[in-house]
Every structure is written in structure tokens, then in C-alpha cells.
Backbone as a printed PyTorch tensor [residue, N CA C, xyz], in Angstrom:
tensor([[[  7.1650,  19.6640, -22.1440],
         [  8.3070,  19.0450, -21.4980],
         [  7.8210,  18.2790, -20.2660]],

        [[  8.4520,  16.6490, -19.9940],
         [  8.2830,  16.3860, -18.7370],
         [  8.6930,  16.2910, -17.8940]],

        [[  8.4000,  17.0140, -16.8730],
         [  9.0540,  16.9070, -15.1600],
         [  9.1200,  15.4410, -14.6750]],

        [[ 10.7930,  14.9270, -14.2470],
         [ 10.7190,  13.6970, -13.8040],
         [ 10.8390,  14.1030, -12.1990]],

        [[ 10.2420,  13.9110, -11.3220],
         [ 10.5230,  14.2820,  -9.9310],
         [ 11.1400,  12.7630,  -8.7750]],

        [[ 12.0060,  12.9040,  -8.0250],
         [ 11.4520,  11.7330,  -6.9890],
         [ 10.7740,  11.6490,  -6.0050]],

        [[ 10.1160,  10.2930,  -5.9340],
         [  8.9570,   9.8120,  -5.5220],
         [  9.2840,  10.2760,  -3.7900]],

        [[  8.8590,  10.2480,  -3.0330],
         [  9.6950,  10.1830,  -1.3630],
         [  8.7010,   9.8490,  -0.4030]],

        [[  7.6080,   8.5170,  -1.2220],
         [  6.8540,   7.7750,  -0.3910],
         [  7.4370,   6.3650,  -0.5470]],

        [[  7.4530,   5.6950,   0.8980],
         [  8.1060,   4.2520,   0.8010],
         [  7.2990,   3.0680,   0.2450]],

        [[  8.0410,   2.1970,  -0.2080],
         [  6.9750,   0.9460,  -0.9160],
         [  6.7800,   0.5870,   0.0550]],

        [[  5.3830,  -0.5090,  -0.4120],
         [  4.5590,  -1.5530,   1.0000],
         [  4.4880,  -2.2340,  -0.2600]],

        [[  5.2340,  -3.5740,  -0.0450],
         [  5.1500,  -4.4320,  -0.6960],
         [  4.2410,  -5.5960,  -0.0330]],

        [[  3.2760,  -6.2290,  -0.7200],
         [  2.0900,  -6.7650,  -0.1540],
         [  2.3070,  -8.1270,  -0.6830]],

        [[  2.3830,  -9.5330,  -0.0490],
         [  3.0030, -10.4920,  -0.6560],
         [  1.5500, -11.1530,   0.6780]],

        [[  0.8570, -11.9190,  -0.5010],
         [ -0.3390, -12.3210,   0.2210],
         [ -1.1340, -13.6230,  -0.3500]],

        [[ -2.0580, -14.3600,   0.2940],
         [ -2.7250, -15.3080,  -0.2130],
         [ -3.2170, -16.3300,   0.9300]],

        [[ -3.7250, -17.2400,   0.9880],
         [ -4.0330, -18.1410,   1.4100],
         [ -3.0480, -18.3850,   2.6530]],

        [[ -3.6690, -19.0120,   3.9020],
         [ -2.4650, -19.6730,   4.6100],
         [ -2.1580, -20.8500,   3.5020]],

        [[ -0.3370, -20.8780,   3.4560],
         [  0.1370, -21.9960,   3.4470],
         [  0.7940, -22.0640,   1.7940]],

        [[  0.4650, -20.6490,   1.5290],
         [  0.8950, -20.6430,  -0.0010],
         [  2.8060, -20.3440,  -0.2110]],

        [[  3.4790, -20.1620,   1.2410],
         [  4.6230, -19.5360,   1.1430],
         [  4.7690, -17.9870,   1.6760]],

        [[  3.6280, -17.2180,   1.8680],
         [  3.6360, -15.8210,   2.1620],
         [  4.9040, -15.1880,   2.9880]],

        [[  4.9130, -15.8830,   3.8360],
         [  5.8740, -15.5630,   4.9590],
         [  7.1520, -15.6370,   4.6440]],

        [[  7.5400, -16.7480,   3.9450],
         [  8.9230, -17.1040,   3.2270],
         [  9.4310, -16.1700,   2.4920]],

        [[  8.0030, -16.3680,   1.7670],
         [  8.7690, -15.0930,   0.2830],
         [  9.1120, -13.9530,   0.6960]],

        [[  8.4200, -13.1350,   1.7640],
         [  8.0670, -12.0300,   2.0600],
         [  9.6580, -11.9050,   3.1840]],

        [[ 10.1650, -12.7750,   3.7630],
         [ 10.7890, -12.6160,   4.6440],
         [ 12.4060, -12.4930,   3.7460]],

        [[ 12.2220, -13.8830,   2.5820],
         [ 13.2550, -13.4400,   1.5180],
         [ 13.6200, -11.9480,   0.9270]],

        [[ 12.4890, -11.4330,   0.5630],
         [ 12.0400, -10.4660,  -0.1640],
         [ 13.2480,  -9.4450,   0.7470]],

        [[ 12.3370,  -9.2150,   2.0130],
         [ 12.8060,  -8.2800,   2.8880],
         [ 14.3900,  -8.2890,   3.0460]],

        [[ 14.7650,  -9.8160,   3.2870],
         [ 16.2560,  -9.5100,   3.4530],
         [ 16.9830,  -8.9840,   2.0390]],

        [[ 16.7300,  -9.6160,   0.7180],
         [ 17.0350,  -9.1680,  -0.1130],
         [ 17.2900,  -7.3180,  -0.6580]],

        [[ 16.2010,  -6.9650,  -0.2290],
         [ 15.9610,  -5.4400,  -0.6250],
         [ 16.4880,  -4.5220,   0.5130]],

        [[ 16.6950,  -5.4760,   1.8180],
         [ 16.9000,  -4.6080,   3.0360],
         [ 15.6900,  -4.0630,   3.4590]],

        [[ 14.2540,  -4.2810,   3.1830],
         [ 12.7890,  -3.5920,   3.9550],
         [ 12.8340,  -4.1490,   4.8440]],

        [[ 12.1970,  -3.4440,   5.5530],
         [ 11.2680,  -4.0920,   6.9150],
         [ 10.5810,  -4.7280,   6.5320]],

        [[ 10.3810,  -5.9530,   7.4010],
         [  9.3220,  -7.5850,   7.2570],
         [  8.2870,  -6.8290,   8.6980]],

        [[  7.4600,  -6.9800,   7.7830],
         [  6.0110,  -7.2070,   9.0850],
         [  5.2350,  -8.5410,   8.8860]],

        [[  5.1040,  -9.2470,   9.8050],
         [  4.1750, -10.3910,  10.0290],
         [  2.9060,  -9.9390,  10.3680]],

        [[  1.9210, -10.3060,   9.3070],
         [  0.3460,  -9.7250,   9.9640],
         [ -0.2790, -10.7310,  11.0070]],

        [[  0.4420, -11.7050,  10.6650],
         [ -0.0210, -12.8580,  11.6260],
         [  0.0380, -12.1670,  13.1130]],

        [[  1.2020, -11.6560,  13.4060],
         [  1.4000, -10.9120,  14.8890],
         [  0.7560,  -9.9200,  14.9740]],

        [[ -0.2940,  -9.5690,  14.3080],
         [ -1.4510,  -8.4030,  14.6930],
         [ -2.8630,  -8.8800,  15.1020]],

        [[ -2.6660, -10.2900,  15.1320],
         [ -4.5280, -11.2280,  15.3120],
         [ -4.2350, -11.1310,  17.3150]],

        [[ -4.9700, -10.9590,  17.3400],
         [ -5.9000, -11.1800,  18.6190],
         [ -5.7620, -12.8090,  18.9410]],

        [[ -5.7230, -12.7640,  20.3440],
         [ -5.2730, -14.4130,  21.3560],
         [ -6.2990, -14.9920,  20.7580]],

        [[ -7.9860, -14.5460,  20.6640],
         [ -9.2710, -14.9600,  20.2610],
         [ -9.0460, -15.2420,  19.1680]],

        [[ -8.5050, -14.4930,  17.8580],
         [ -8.3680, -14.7300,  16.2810],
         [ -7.5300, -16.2470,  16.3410]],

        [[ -6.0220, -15.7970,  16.8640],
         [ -5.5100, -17.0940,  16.6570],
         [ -5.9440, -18.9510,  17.2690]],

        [[ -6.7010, -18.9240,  18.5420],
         [ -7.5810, -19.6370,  18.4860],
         [ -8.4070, -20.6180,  17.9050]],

        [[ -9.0260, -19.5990,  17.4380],
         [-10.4080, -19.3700,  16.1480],
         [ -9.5030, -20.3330,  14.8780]],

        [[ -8.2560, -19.6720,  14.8700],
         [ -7.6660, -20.2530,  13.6990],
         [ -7.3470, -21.8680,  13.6470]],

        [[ -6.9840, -21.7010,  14.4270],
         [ -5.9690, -23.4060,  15.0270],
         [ -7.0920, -24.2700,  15.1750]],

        [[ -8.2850, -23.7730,  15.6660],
         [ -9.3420, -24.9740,  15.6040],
         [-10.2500, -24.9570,  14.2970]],

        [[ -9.5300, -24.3520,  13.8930],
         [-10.4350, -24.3120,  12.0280],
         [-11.2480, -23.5960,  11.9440]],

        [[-11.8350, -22.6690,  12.8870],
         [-12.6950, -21.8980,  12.7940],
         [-12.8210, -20.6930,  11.9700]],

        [[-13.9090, -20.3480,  11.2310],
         [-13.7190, -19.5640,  10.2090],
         [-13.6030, -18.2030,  11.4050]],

        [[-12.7500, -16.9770,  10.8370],
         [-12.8970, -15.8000,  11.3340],
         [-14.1350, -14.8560,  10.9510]],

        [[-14.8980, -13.7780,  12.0320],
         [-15.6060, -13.2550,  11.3290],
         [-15.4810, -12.0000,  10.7290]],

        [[-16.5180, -11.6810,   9.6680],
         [-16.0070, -10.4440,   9.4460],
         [-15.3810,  -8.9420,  10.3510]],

        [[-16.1620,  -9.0230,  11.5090],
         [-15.5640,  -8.0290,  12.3800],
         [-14.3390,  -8.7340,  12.8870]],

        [[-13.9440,  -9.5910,  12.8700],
         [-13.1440,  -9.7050,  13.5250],
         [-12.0740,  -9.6700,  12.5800]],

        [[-11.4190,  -9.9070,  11.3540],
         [-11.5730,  -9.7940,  10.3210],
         [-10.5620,  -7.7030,  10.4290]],

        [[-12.1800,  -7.3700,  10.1290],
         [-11.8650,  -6.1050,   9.9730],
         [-11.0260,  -5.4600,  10.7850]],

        [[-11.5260,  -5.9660,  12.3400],
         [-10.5020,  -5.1460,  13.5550],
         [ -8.8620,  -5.5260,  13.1850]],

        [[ -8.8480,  -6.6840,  12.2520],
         [ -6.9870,  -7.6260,  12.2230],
         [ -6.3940,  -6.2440,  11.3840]],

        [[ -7.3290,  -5.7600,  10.3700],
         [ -6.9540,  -4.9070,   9.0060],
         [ -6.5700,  -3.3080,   9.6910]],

        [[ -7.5110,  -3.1610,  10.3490],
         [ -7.7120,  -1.8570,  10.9250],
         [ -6.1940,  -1.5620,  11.8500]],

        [[ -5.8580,  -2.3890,  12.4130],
         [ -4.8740,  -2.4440,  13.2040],
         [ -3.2530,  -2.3930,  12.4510]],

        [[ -3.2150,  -3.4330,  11.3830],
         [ -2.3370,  -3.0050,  10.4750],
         [ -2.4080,  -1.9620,   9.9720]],

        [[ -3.2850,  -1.5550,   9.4240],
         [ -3.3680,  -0.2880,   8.6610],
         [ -2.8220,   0.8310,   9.6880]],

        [[ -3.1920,   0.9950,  10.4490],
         [ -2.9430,   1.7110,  11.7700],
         [ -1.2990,   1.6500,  11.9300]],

        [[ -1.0790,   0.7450,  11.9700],
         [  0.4820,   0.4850,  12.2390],
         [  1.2570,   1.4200,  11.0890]],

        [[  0.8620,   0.6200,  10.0360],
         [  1.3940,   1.8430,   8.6340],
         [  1.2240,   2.9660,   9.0160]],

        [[  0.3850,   3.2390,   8.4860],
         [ -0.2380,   4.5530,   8.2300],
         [  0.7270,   5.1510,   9.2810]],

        [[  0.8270,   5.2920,  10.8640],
         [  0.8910,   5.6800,  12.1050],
         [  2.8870,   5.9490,  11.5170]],

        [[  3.4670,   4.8270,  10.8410],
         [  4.4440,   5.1970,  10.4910],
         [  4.8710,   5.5100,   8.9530]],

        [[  4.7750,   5.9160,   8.3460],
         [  4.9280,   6.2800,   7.0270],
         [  5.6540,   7.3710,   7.2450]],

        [[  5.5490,   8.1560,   7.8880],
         [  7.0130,   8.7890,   8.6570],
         [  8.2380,   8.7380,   8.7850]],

        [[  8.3230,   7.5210,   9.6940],
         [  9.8990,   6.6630,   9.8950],
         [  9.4980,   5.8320,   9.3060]],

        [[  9.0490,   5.1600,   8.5060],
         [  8.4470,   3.8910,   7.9920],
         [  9.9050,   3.6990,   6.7450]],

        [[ 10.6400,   2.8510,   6.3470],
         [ 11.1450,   2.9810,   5.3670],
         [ 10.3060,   1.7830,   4.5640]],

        [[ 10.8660,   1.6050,   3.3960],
         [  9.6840,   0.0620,   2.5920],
         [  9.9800,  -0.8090,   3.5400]],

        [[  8.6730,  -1.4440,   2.9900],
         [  8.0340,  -2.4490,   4.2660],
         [  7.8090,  -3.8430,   3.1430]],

        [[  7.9530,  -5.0810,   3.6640],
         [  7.4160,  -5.6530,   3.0280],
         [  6.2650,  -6.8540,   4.1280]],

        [[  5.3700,  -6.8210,   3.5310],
         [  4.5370,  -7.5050,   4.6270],
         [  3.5880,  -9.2070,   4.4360]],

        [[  3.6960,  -9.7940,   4.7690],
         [  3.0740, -10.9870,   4.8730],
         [  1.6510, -10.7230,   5.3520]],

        [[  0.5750, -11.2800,   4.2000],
         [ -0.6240, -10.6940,   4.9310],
         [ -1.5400, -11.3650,   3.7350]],

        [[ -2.9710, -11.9290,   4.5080],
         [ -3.4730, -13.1970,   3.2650],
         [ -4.3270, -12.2100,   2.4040]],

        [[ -4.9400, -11.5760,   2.8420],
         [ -5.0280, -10.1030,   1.3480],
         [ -6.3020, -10.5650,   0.9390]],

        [[ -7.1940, -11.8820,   1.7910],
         [ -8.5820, -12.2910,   1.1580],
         [ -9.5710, -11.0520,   0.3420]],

        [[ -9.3590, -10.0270,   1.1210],
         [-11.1480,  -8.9450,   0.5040],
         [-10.1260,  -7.8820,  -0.2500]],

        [[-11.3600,  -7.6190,  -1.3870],
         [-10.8280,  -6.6140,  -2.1700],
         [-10.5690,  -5.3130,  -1.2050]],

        [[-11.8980,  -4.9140,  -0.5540],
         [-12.1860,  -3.9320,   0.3240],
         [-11.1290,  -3.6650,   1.3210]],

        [[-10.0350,  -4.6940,   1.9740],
         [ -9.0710,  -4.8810,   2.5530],
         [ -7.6610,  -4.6450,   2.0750]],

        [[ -7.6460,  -4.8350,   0.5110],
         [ -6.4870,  -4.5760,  -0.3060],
         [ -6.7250,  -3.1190,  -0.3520]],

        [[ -7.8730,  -2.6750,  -0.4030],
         [ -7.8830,  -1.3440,  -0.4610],
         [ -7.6280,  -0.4050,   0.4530]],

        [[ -8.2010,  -0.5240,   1.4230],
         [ -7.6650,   0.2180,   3.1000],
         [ -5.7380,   0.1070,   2.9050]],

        [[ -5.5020,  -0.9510,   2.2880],
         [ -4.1860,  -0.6720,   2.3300],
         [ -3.3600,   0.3990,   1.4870]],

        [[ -4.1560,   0.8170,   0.3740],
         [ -4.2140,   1.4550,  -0.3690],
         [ -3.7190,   3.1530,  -0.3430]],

        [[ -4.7530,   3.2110,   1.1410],
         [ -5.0420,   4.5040,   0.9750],
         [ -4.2730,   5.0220,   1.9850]],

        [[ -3.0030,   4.6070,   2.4860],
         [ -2.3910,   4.5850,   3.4740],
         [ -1.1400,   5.6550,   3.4070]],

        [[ -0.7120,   5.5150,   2.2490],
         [  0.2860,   6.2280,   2.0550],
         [  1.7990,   5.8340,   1.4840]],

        [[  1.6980,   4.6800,   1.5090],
         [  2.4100,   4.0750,   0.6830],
         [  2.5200,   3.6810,  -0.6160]],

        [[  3.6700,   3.8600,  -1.3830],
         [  3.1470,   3.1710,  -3.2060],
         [  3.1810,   1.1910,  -2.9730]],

        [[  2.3990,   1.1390,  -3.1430],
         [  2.2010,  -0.4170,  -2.9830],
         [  1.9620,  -1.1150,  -4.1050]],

        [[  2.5100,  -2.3750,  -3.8930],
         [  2.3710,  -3.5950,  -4.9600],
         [  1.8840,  -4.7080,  -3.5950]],

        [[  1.0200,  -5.4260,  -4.9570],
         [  0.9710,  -6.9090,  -4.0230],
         [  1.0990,  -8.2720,  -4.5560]],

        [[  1.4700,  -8.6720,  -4.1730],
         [  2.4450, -10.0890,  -4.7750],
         [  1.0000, -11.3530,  -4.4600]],

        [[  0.2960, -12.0680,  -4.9580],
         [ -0.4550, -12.9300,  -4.9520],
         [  0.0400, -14.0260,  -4.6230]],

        [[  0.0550, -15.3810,  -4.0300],
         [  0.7400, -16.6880,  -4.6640],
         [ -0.3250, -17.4970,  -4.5100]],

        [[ -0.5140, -17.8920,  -5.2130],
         [ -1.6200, -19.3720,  -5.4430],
         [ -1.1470, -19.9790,  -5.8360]],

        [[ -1.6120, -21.3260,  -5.5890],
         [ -1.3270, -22.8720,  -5.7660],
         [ -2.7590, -23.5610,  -5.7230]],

        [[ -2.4170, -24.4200,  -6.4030],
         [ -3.7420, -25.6700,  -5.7800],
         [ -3.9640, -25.9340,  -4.2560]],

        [[ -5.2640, -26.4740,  -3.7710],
         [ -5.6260, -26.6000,  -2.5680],
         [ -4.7720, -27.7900,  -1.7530]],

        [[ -4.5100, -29.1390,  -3.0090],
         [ -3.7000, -30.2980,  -2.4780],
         [ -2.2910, -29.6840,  -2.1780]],

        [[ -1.8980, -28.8370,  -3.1000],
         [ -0.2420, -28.5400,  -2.6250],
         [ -0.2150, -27.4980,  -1.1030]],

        [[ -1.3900, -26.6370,  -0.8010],
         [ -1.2370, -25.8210,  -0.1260],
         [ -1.6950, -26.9490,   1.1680]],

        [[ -2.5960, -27.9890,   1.0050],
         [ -2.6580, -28.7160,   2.1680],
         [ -2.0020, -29.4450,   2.6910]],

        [[ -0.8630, -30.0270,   1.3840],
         [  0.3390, -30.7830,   2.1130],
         [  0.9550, -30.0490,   2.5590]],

        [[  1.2730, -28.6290,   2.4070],
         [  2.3050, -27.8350,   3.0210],
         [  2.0120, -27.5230,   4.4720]],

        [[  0.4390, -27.3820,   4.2500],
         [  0.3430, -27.0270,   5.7320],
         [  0.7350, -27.7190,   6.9890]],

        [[  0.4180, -29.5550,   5.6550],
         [  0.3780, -30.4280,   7.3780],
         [  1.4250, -30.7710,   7.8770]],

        [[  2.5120, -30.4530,   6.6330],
         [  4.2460, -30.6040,   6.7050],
         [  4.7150, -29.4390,   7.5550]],

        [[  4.1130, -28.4260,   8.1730],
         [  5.1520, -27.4730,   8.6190],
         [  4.3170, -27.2670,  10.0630]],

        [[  5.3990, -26.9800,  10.5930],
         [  5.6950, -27.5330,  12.3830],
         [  5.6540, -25.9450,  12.9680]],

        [[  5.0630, -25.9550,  13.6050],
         [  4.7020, -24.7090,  14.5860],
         [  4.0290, -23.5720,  14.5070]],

        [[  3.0710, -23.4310,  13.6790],
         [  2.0070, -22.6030,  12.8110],
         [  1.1010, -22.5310,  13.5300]],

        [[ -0.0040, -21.7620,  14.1040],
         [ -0.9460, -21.8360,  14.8100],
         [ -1.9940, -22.3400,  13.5170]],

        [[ -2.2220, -21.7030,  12.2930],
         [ -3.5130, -22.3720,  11.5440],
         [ -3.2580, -23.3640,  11.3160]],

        [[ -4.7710, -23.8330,  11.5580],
         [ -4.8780, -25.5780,  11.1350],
         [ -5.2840, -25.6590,  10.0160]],

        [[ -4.9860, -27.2840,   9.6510],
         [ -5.4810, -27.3420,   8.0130],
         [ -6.5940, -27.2390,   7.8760]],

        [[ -7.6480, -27.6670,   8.7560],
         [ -9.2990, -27.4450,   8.7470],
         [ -9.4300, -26.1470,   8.4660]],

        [[ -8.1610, -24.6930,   8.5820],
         [ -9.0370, -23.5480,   8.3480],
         [ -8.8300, -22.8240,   6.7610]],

        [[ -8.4350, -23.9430,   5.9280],
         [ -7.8480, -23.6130,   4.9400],
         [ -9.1520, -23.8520,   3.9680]],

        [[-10.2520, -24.2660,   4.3540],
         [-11.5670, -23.9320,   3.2120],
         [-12.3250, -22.8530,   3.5450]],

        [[-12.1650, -22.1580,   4.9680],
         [-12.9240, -20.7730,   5.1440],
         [-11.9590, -19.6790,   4.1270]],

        [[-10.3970, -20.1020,   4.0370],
         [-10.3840, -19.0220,   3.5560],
         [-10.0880, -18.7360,   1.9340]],

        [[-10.1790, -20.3210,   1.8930],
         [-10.4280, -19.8750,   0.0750],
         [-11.6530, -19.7520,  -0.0080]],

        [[-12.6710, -19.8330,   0.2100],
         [-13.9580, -19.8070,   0.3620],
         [-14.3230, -17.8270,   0.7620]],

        [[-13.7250, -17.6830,   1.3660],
         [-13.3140, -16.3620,   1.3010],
         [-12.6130, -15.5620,   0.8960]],

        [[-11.6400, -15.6300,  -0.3590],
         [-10.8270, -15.3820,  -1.0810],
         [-11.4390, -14.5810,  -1.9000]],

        [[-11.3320, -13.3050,  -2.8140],
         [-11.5870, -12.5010,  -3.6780],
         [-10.4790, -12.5780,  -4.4770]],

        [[-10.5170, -13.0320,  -5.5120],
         [ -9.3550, -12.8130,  -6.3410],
         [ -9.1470, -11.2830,  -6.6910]],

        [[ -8.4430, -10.5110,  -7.2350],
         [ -8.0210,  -9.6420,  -7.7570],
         [ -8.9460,  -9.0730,  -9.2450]],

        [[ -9.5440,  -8.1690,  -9.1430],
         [-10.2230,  -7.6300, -10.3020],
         [ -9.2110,  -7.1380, -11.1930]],

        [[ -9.9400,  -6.5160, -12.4050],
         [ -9.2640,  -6.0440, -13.4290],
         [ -8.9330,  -4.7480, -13.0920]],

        [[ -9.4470,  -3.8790, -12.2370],
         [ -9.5360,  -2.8060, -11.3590],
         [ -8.1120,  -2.7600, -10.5870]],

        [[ -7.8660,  -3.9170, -10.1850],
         [ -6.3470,  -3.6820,  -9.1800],
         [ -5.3940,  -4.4880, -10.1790]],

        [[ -4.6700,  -3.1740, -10.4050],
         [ -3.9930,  -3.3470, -11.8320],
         [ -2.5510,  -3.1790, -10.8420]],

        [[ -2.2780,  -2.8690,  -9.3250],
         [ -1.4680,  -3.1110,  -8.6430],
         [ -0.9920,  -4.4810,  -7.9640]],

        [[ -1.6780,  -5.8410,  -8.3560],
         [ -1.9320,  -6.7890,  -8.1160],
         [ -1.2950,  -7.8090,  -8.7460]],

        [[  0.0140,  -8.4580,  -8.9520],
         [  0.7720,  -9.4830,  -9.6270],
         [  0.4200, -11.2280,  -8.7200]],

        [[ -0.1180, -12.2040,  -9.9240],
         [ -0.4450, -13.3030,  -9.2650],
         [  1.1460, -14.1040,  -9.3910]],

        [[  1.2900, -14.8270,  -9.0010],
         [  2.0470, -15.6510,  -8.8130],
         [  1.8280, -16.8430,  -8.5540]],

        [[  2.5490, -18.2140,  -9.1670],
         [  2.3060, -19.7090,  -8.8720],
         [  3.1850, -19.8720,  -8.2810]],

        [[  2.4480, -20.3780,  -7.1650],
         [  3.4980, -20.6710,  -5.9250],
         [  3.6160, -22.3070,  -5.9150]],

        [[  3.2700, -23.2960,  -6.8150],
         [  3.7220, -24.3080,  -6.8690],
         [  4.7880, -24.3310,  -8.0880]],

        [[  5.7760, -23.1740,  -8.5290],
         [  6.6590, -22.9660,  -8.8290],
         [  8.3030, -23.2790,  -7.8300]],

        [[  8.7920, -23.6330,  -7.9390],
         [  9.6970, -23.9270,  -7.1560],
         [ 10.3820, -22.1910,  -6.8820]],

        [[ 10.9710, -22.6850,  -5.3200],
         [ 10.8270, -21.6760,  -4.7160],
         [ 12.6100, -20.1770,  -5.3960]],

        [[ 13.1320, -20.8080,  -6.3020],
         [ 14.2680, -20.0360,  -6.5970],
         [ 13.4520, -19.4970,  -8.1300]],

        [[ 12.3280, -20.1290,  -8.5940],
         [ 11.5830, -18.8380,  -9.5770],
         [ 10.8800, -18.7250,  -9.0050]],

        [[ 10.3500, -18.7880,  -8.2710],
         [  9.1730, -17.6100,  -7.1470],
         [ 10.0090, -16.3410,  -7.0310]],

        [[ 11.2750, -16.7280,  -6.5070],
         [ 12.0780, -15.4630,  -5.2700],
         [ 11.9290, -14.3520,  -6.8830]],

        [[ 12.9940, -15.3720,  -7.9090],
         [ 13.4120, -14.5430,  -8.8160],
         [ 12.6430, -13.1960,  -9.5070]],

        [[ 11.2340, -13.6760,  -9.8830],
         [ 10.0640, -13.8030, -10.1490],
         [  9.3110, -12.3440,  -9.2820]],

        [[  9.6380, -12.6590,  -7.7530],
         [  9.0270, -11.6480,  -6.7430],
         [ 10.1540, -10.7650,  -6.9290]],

        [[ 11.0910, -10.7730,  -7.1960],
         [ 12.2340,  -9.9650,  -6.9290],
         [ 12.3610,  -8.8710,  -8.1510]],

        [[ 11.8740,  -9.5550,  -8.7160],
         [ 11.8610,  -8.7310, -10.5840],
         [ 10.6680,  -7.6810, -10.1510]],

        [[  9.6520,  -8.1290,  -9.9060],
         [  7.9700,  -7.3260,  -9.7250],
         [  8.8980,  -6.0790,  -9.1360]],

        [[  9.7860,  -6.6910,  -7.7240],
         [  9.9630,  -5.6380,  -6.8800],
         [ 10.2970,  -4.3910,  -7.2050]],

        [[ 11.6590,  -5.0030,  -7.8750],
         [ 12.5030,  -4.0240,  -8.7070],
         [ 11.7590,  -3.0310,  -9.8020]],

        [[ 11.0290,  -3.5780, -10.5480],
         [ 10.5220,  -2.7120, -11.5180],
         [  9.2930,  -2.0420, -11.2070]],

        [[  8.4420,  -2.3370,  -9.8500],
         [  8.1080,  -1.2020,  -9.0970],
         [  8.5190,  -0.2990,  -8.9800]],

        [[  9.7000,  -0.8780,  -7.9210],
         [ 10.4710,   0.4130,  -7.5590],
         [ 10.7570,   1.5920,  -8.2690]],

        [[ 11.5500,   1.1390,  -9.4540],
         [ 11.4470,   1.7320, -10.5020],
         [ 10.4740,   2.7860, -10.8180]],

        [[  9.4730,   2.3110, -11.2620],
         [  7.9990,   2.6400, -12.0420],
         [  7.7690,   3.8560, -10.3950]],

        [[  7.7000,   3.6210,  -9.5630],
         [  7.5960,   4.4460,  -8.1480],
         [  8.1810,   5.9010,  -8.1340]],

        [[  9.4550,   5.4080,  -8.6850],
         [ 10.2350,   6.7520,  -7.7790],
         [ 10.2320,   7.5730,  -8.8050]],

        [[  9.2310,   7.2980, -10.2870],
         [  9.4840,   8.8120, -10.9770],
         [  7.7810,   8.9380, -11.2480]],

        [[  7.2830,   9.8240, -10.8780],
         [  6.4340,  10.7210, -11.6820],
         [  6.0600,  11.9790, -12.3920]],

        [[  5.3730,  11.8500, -13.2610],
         [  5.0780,  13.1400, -14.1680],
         [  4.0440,  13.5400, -14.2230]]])
């Protein structure tokens, strides 16, 4: 016989990619939709990181790591009061998807890719962003796609127009959720 139990860890929904792919949008949709908490990872970089960014400068790995460490920290620190979260966050290293991992949350992560021309017109079209478009080849250049291993990992085309994106992210969500709150 199987025991269906409920789950009573909160989702961290991980909606990530490239600057300039939509992350923030979707993620902020997402959130109002479901009622989660929106975290911006962007508001966890360091005065130095954002900088670094705006003049195209690639970030380094420590520096990098300290951005991850700090989110993670944030989670982790609440998973407590934490209810689902959904978070904006570019998700480049496998090793980084993973720290998120181990946090305590059931997590999904939402991918969006596009081509480099659509993600560069977007960038140069939108008004008040600290990254510059110059920093948009460090980080596909630093990008790890998703192995066969992170089977928690949904890609998404984000040069999809943005009412089948939502639809699209909204479905993943749901049938997470789902898939979440029972185990056996």
C-alpha cells in the first residue's frame, strides 16, 4: 500500500538565464500570479559587482560565488517563515544550481533562452538596468546549460511571446506543485 503524505517544504521556484532574457518579468508575473514571494538576486550583488557589471566587466569567480553564498544564506536562513519563493537569478554554473539545491526547498528552475540578437536588442531597449550590453558575452560565455542530471531544470524560449511564456511558466509551476506536495 502507498502512503500519500503532505509535502510541508516551500517551493523555490528558480526562473533564470542570461541578463536580458525576461527573468525578472516572468518571475515577478509568476510571483503575483501564485501569490510567492519575488526575490531579486540582482539586489544581493555587491556596489563592486554591480559596477563590474555596467562597465561590461566580466564577474569573477569569487566574486561570483560570494553573490550565491549570500542568497543561499538568505533561503536557507528562512525556510522557516519562508513561504514559496520565486526568484530571479541568471543560474550560469551547474555547481550554483546546486547550492540551491541543497537548501531546503523543493525547487524547479525555469530556463529562458533566446538568441544573442534578441537578448541584445532587449537589453539596449530597456531603461534603467545597471548591466550593460558589453556584459552579455561574459555571460553566455559562462553559461552551463543544464545536464541530463538536472532533471529539475525546464528550458524555455523566451523569444516566444510573452502570454506563452507566462502560460507555459505557469503550467511547469502548477504541476510542480503538484508533483511536490505528495510523496511516497
Amino acid at each position: 500500500m502507498t502512503r500519500v503524505l503532505l509535502n510541508t517544504k516551500p517551493l523555490l521556484i528558480i526562473v533564470m538565464g542570461v541578463s536580458g532574457t525576461g527573468k525578472s518579468t516572468l518571475a515577478k508575473h509568476l510571483s503575483e500570479a501564485f501569490a510567492f514571494d519575488f526575490i531579486e538576486a540582482d539586489d544581493f550583488h555587491t556596489t563592486k559587482a554591480k559596477s563590474m557589471m555596467s562597465n561590461g566587466v566580466p564577474l569573477t569567480a569569487a566574486i561570483r560565488q560570494e553573490w550565491v553564498n549570500r542568497l543561499c544564506s538568505y533561503l536557507a536562513n528562512g525556510t522557516k517563515s519562508i513561504d514559496s519563493v520565486i526568484l530571479a537569478y541568471s543560474g550560469l554554473k551547474k555547481a550554483h544550481r546546486q547550492q540551491f539545491r541543497e537548501i531546503g526547498f523543493n525547487q524547479l528552475f525555469i530556463m529562458l533562452t533566446a538568441n544573442k540578437r534578441t537578448i541584445k536588442q532587449r537589453m539596449e531597449n530597456r531603461e534603467g538596468h545597471f548591466v550593460s550590453v558589453d556584459f552579455l558575452d561574459s555571460q553566455l560565455t559562462d553559461l552551463e546549460y543544464p545536464t541530463i542530471e538536472e532533471s529539475d531544470v525546464e528550458i524555455l524560449d523566451a523569444n516566444e511571446s510573452f502570454t506563452n511564456l507566462t502560460t507555459r511558466a505557469s503550467e511547469l509551476c502548477i504541476a510542480h506543485k503538484i508533483t511536490s506536495e505528495l510523496t511516497t
